[in-house]
SEPA-192828 format. One record per residue (C-alpha): x, y, z; residue in three letters. Coordinates in steps of 0.1 Angstrom, whole numbers, padded with zeros to 4 digits, always signed. Layout:
<rs>
XYZALA;...
</rs>
This chain:
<rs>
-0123+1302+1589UNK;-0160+1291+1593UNK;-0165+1256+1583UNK;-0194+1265+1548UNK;-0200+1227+1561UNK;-0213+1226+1587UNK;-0253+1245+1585UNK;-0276+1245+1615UNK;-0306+1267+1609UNK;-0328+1272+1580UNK;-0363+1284+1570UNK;-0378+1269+1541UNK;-0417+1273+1528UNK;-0433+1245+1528UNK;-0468+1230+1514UNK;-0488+1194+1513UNK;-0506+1185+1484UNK;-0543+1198+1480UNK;-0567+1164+1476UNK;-0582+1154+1444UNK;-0616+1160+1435UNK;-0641+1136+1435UNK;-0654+1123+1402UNK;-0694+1133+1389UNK;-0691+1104+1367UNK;-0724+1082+1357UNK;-0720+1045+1345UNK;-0727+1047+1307UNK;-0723+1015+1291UNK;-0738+0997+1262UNK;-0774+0979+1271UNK;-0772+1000+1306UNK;-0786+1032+1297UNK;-0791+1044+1331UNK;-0761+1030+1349UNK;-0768+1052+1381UNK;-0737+1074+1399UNK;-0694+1054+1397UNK;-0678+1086+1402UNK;-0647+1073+1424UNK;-0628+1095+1453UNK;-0600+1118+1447UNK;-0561+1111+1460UNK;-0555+1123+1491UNK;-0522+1151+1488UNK;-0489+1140+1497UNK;-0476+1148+1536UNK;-0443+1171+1542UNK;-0423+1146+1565UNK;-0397+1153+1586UNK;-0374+1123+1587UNK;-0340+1110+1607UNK;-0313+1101+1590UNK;-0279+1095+1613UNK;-0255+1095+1585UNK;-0265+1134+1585UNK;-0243+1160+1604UNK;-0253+1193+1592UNK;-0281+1209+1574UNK;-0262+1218+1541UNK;-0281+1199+1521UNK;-0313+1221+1528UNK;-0292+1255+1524UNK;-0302+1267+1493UNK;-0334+1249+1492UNK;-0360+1276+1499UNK;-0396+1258+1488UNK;-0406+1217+1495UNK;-0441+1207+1485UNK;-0458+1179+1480UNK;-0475+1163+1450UNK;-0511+1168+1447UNK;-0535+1142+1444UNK;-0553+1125+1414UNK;-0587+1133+1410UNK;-0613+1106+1405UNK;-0626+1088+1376UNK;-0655+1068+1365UNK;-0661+1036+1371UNK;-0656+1038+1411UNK;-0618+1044+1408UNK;-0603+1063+1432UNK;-0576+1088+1418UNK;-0539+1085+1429UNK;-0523+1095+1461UNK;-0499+1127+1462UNK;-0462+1116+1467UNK;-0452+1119+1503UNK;-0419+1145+1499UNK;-0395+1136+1531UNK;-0371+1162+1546UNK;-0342+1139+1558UNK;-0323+1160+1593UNK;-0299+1149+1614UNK;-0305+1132+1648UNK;-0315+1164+1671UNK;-0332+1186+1647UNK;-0365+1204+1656UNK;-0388+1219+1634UNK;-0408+1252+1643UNK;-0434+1272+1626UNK;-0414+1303+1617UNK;-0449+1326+1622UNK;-0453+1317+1651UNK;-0421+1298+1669UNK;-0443+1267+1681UNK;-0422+1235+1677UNK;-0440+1217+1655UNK;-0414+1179+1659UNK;-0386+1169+1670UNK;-0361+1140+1657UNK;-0345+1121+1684UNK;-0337+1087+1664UNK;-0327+1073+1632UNK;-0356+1067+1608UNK;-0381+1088+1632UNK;-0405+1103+1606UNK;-0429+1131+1618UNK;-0457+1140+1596UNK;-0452+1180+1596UNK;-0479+1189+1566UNK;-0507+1168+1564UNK;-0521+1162+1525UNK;-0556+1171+1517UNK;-0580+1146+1516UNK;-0596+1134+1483UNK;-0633+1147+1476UNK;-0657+1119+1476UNK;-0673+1109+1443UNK;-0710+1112+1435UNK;-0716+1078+1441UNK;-0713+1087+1479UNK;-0742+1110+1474UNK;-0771+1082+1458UNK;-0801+1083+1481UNK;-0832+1066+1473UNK;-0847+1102+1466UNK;-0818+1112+1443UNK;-0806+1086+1424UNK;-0788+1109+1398UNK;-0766+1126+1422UNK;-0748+1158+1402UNK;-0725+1167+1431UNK;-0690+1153+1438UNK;-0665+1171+1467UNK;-0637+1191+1460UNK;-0604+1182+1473UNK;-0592+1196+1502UNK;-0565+1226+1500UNK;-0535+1216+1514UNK;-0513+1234+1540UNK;-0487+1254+1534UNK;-0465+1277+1563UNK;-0428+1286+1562UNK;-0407+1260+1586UNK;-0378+1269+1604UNK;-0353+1238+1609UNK;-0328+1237+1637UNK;-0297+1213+1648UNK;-0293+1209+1680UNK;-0263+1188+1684UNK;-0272+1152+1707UNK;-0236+1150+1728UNK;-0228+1137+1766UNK;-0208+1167+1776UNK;-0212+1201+1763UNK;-0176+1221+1769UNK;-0185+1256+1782UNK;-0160+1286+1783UNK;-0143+1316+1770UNK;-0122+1322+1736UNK;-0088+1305+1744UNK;-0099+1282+1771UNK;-0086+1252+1760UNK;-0119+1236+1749UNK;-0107+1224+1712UNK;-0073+1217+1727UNK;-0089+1192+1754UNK;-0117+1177+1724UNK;-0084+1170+1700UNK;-0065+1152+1730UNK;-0097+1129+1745UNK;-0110+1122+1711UNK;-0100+1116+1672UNK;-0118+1152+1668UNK;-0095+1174+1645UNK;-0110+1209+1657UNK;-0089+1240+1647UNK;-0069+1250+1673UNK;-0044+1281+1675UNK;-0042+1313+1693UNK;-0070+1338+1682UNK;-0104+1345+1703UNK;-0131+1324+1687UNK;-0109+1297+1667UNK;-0135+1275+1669UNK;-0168+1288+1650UNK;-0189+1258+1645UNK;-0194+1233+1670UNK;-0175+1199+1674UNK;-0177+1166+1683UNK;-0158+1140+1698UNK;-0164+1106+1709UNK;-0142+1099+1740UNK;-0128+1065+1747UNK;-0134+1052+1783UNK;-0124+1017+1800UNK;-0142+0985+1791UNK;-0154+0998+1758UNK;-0173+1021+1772UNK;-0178+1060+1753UNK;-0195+1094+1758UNK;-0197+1123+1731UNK;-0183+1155+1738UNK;-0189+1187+1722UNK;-0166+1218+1717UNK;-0191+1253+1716UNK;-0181+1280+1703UNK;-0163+1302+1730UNK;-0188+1321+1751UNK;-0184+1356+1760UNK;-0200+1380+1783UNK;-0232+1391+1766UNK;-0236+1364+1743UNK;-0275+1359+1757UNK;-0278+1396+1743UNK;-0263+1384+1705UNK;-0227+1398+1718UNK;-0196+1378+1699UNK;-0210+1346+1683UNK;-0242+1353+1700UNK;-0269+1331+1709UNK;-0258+1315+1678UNK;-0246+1282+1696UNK;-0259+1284+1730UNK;-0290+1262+1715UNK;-0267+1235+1708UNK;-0255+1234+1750UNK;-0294+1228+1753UNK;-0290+1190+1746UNK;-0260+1180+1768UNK;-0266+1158+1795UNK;-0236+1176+1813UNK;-0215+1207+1812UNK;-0182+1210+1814UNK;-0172+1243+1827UNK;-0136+1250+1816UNK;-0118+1285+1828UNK;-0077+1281+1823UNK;-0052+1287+1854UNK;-0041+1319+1845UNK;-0077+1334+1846UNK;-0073+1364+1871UNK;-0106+1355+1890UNK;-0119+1319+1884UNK;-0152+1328+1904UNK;-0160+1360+1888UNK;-0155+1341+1851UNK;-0173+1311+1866UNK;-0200+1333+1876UNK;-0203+1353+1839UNK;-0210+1320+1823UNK;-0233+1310+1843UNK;-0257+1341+1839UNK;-0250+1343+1800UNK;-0265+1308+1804UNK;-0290+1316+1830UNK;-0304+1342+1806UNK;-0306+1325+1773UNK;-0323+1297+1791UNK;-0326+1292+1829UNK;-0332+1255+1825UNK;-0294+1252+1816UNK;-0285+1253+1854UNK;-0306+1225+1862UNK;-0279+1202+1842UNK;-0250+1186+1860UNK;-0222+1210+1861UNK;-0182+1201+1862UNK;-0154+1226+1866UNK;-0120+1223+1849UNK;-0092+1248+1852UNK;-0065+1245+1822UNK;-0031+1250+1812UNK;-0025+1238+1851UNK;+0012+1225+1843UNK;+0016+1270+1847UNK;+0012+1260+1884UNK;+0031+1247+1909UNK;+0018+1228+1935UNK;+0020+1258+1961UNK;+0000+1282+1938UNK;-0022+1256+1929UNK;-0032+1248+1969UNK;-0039+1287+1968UNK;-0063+1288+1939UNK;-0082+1256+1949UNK;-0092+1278+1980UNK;-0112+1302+1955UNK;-0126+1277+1934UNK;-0165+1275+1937UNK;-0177+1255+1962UNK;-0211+1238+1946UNK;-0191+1222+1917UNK;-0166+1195+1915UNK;-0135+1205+1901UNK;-0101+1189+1881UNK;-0072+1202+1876UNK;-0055+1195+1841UNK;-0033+1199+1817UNK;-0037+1193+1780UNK;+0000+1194+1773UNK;+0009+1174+1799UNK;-0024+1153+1799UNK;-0021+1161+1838UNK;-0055+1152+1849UNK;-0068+1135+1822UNK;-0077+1102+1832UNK;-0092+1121+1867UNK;-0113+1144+1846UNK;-0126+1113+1824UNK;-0136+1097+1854UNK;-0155+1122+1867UNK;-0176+1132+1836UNK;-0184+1093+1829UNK;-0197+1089+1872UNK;-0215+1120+1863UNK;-0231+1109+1832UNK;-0242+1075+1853UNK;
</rs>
């Protein structure tokens, strides 16, 4: 069952505050009957902000929030005071969350660190008062400015999860098996296509204190690119690994050909994917025996390194650490 969780998309409408109006005020006080123009400035409109918070995981928190918008600002008063500023509203994501302009799909910001804020809707700036406007020609000045409108557009917000390895594969290929034995990740795990529906992540123990982050995707199948099984869905979230492990299990009938499919449902959701280091594991390798196994290593792609292992048997285990952390240096 989908973790309800765990929510990486949403599109929310969005507006800064409009800028208070400049005051037409003259000074009017007792014994100074012509005072001459104090009309103050208006409040500049609070700013949407997009803001890092790494205690986030998910987007749940903006599921059912469909409309964020600033305070306006004060208008301005007499006496040269300058009205109020619009409260800033802040949109707290998790590290790795862009924001794009739904009309048009231009990324608008992108939060990489913890406290990052990124202004995404400026406020509108307060309309001077008329006390701006005094010239030695016009010393009764009847005009103040306006505030300016603020902006308004519908925002789409998207996680992109931040991990060292990105685990690549079909339904079944071990990838949640692998995540729950490396890590203190609890993914689902059992022995249905697409058991694992929302990503996870693990944070993998490694000598001298040392750690990298690994991330189960949701199995890939062929025509995912096209919106095929989970889709495109998830591929986004491969986008941010430094690495990808490539995992196809022992008793695949081709390990090339599936090797091969992965690679072009990558290649055509985004062909900057195979410019990221690429490992190969081959699972559920205790089915082998050390003859069969000679056999299969001679089919194995050539342009990738490769590791044999075994979840069960945690054959390979330390080997395959190894070679993810010397490729993440």
């Amino acid at each position: 069952m989908a973790n309800p969780n765990f929510i990486d998309y949403v599109k929310i409408n969005c507006r800064s505050g409009a800028g208070g109006a400049g005051s037409r005020h003259f000074r009017r006080e007792k014994y100074i009957p012509k005072g001459g123009p104090d009309g103050g400035d208006g409040g500049r409109g609070g700013h949407v902000i997009l803001k890092g918070n790494a205690q986030l995981w998910t987007l749940l928190h903006l599921k059912y929030t469909k409309h964020i918008f600033a305070e306006k600002g004060e208008n301005g008063q007499g006496a040269n005071c300058t009205g109020r500023q619009g409260k800033d509203v802040y949109i707290e994501v998790p590290i790795g969350t862009i924001a794009k302009d739904a009309e048009t799909g231009e990324k608008m910001a992108e939060i990489t660190e913890d406290g990052q804020e990124i202004i995404l809707l400026t406020g509108g700036r307060g309309g001077l008062g008329n006390t701006h406007f005094k010239t030695p020609t016009n010393q009764a000045p009847q005009y103040a400015q306006p505030g300016e409108e603020g902006q308004e557009k519908w925002i789409i917000i998207e996680l992109k999860l931040l991990a060292d390895v990105g685990l690549v594969g079909f339904p079944n290929a071990g990838k949640s098996t692998l995540l729950s034995v490396v890590s203190a990740a609890k993914p689902e795990i059992a022995d249905y296509p697409f058991t694992t529906i929302v990503p996870n992540l693990g944070v993998v123990s490694y000598y001298d204190n040392q750690s990298f982050v690994m991330a189960d995707i949701p199995g890939i199948i062929e025509g995912a690119a096209e919106g095929k099984g989970l889709g495109v869905r998830f591929l986004r979230h491969i986008e941010r690994n430094s690495v990808l492990l490539f995992m196809i299990p022992a008793d695949s009938k081709d390990i090339r050909a599936d090797y091969e499919i992965l690679l072009n449902e990558l290649r055509k959701y985004n062909p900057e994917l195979l410019d990221k280091k690429r490992l190969l594991a081959i699972t559920k390798s205790d089915l082998l025996d050390s003859e069969l196994q000679q056999e299969m290593e001679k089919e194995l792609p050539s342009n990738i390194p490769a590791v044999f292992i075994s979840s069960l048997t945690h054959r390979g285990i330390s080997e395959l650490k190894d070679l993810i952390w010397n490729s993440l240096k």
